[in-house]
C-alpha positions in Angstrom: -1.9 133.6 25.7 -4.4 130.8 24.6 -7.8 132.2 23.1 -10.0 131.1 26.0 -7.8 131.6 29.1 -8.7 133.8 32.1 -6.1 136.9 32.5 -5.2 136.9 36.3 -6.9 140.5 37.9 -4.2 143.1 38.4 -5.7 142.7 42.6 -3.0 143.9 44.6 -1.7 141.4 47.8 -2.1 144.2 50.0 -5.4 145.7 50.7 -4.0 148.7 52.8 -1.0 150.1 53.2 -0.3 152.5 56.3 3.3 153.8 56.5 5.2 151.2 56.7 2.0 149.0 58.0 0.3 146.9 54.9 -2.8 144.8 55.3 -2.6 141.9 53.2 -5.9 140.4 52.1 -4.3 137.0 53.6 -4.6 138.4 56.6 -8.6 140.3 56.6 -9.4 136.5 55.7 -8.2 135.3 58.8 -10.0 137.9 61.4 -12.9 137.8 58.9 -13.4 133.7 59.2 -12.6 133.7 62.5 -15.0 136.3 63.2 -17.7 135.1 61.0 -17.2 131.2 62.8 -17.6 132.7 66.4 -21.0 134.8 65.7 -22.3 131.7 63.9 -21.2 129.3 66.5 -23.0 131.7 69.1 -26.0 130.9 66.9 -25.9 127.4 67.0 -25.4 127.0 70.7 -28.3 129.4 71.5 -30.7 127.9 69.5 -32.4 124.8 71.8 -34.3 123.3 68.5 -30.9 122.4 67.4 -30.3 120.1 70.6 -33.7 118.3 70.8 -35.7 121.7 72.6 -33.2 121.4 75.7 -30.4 123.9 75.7 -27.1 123.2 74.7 -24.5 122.9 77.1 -22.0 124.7 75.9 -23.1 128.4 76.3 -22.5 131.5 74.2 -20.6 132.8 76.6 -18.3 129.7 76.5 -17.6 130.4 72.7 -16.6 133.9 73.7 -14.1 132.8 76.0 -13.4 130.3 73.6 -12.1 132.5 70.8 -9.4 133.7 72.3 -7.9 129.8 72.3 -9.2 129.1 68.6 -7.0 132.1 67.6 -4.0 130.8 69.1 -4.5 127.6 68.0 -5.6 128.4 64.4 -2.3 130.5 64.0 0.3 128.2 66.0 -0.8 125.3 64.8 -0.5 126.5 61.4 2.4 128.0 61.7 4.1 125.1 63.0 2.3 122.9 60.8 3.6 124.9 57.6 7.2 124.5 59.1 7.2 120.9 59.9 5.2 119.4 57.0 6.1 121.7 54.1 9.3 123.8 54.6 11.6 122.8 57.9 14.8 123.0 56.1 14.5 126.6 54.7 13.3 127.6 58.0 16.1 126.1 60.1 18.5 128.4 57.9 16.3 131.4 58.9 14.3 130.7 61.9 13.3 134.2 62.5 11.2 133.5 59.5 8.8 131.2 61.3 7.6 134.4 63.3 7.0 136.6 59.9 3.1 134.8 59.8 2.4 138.0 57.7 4.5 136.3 54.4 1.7 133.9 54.2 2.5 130.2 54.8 -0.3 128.5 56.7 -0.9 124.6 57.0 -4.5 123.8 57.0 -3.7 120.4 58.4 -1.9 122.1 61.1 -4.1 124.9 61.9 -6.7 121.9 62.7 -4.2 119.8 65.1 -3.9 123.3 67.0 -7.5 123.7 67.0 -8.0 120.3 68.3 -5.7 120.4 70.8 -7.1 124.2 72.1 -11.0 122.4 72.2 -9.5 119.3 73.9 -8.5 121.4 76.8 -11.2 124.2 76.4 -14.0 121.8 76.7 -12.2 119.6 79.8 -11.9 122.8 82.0 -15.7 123.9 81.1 -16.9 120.3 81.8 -18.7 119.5 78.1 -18.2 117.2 75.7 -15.2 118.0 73.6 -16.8 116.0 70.7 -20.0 118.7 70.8 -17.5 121.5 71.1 -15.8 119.5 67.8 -19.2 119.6 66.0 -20.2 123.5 66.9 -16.4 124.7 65.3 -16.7 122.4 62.6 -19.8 123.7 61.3 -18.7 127.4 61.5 -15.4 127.3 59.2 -16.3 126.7 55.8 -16.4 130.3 55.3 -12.9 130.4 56.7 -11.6 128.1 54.2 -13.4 130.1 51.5 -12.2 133.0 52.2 -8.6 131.8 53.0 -8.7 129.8 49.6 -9.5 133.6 48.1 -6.7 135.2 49.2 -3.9 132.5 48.4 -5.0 133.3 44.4 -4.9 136.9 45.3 -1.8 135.9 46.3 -1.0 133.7 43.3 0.2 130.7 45.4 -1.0 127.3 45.5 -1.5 127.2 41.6 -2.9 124.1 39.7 -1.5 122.2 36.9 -1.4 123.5 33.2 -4.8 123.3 31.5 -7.2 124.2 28.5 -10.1 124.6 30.0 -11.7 127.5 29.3 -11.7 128.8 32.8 -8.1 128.3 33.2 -6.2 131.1 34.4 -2.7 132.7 33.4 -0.9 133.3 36.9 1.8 136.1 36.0 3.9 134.4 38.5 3.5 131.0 37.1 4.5 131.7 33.5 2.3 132.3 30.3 0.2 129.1 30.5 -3.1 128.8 32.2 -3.6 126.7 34.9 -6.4 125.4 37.1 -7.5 128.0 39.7 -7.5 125.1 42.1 -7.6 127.8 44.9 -11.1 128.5 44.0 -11.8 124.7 43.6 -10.8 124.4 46.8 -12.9 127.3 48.3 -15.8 125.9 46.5 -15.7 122.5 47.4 -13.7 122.3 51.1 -15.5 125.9 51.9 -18.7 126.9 50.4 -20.0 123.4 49.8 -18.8 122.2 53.0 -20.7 124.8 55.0 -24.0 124.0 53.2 -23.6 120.3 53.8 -22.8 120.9 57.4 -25.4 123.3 57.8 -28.4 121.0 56.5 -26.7 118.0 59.2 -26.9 120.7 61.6 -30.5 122.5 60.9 -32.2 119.7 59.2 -31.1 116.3 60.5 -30.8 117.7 63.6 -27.2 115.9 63.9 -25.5 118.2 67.3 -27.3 115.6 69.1 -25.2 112.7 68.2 -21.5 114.4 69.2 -19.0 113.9 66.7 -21.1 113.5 63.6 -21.0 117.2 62.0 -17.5 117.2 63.1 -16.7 113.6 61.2 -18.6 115.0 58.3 -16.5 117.9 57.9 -12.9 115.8 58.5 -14.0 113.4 56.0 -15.7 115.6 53.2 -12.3 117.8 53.6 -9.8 115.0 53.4 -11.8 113.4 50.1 -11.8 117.0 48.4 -8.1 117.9 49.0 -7.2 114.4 47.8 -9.1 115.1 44.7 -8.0 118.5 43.9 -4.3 117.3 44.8 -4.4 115.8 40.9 -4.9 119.4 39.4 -2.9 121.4 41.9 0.8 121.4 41.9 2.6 120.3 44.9 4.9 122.9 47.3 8.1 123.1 45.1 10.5 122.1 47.8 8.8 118.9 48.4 7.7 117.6 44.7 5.6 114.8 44.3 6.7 112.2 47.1 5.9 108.7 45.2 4.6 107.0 42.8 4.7 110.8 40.3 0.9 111.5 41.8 1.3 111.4 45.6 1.4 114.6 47.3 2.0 115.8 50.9 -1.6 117.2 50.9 -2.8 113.5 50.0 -0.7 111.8 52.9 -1.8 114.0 55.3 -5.7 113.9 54.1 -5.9 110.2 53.8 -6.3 109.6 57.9 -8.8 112.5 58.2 -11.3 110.9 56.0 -10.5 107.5 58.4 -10.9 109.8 60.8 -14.5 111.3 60.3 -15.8 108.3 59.0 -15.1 106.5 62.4 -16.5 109.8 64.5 -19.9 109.4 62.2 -20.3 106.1 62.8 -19.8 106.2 67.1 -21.6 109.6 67.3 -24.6 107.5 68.4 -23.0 106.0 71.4 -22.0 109.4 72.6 -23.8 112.0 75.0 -23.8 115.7 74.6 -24.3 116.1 78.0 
């Protein structure tokens, strides 16, 4: 092992094990995002400074309802989203493997469609703008990310390149050489970060009253930090680098969300939240 590189912890996958029942960490970072984006979305919507002293129009009690569809769309969408962008041929040899969620393999990218899609209809059958309803989630799941991005290196998945940098880490499962942590780069920057930026649109600039802004912020700051940390992560071993010996599924699928949330910043102003 090189002089300065990080020894991975001995952290064990699963956190409990019951029987034959185990709780993976993978999972507690699910129900714990999840959990933590729902009280502070409950937060947000309640507080009337937030929406130019006149009370939101999506109500607390909405967002309780709500969870219900975020968790089926979080898990489906990802689910789905793992199968189709990353891994459809070893599933269709073993599709009783797409229901075995607990094995890990979760696509951000498609854990947002399926959150999209859930809002879309959420907010037409309550009435509200779906674009304020866009903006209230997206400021709630940085923690999510951050805690998600935590568990895949518990896991020792989703490992970065070989490096000498002093912080690299030696994966057991990846071989003797250190590598980036980009799992942690990636909880910092699309998690941690994000939150704080979103939080000082939110609080400070006072942005839930032009719809779609927070929500553009977050597509776009997401998509320009995956693409980024795409040049120190390696890509899903099945797929390989797709062209050009740089470009990455990640990228391709990143690219159109910063397009994306750079367009729903700059209409926001034309929109109503009510």
């Amino acid at each position: 092992m090189p002089i300065f590189a990080i020894p991975f912890p001995p952290i064990d996958p699963v956190f409990l094990r019951l029987g034959p029942v185990e709780i993976h960490w993978y999972g507690l970072a699910y129900v714990a995002g999840i959990l933590f984006g729902w009280w502070y979305a409950r937060r947000l919507v309640a507080n009337d400074r937030l929406w130019g002293n006149r009370q939101s129009a999506i109500s607390p009690a909405d967002l309780d309802d709500f969870l219900t569809w975020a968790v089926i769309g979080i898990i489906v969408g990802g689910r789905i989203g793992h199968v189709l962008f990353y891994d459809l041929a070893a599933y269709l040899e073993n599709p009783l493997r797409i229901l075995m969620i607990w094995t890990g393999g979760m696509s951000f990218h498609g854990g947002l469609a399926g959150t999209i899609i859930a809002m879309l209809l959420f907010a037409r059958s309550r009435g509200f703008s779906a674009f304020s309803l866009f903006d209230v989630i997206a400021a709630c799941v940085g923690p999510g990310i951050l805690f998600g991005r935590i568990a895949n290196f518990i896991n020792q998945e989703l490992w970065g390149k070989v490096s000498d940098l002093p912080w690299a880490v030696v994966f057991p499962a990846a071989g003797p050489q250190p590598r980036h942590p980009s799992q942690l780069y990636e909880g910092l920057l699309e998690g941690l970060v994000l939150f704080l930026v979103l939080r000082f649109l939110t609080h400070r600039m006072l942005k839930l009253q032009n719809p779609g802004f927070v929500a553009g912020a977050f597509v776009a700051w997401y998509g320009l930090c995956r693409i980024l940390i795409e040049f120190v992560r390696l890509p899903d071993p099945q797929l390989g680098y797709l062209a050009f010996g740089w470009l990455t599924m990640g990228m391709v699928l990143s690219l159109p969300m910063i397009a994306l949330g750079l367009w729903a910043m700059k209409t926001s102003s034309h929109r109503k939240a009510w």
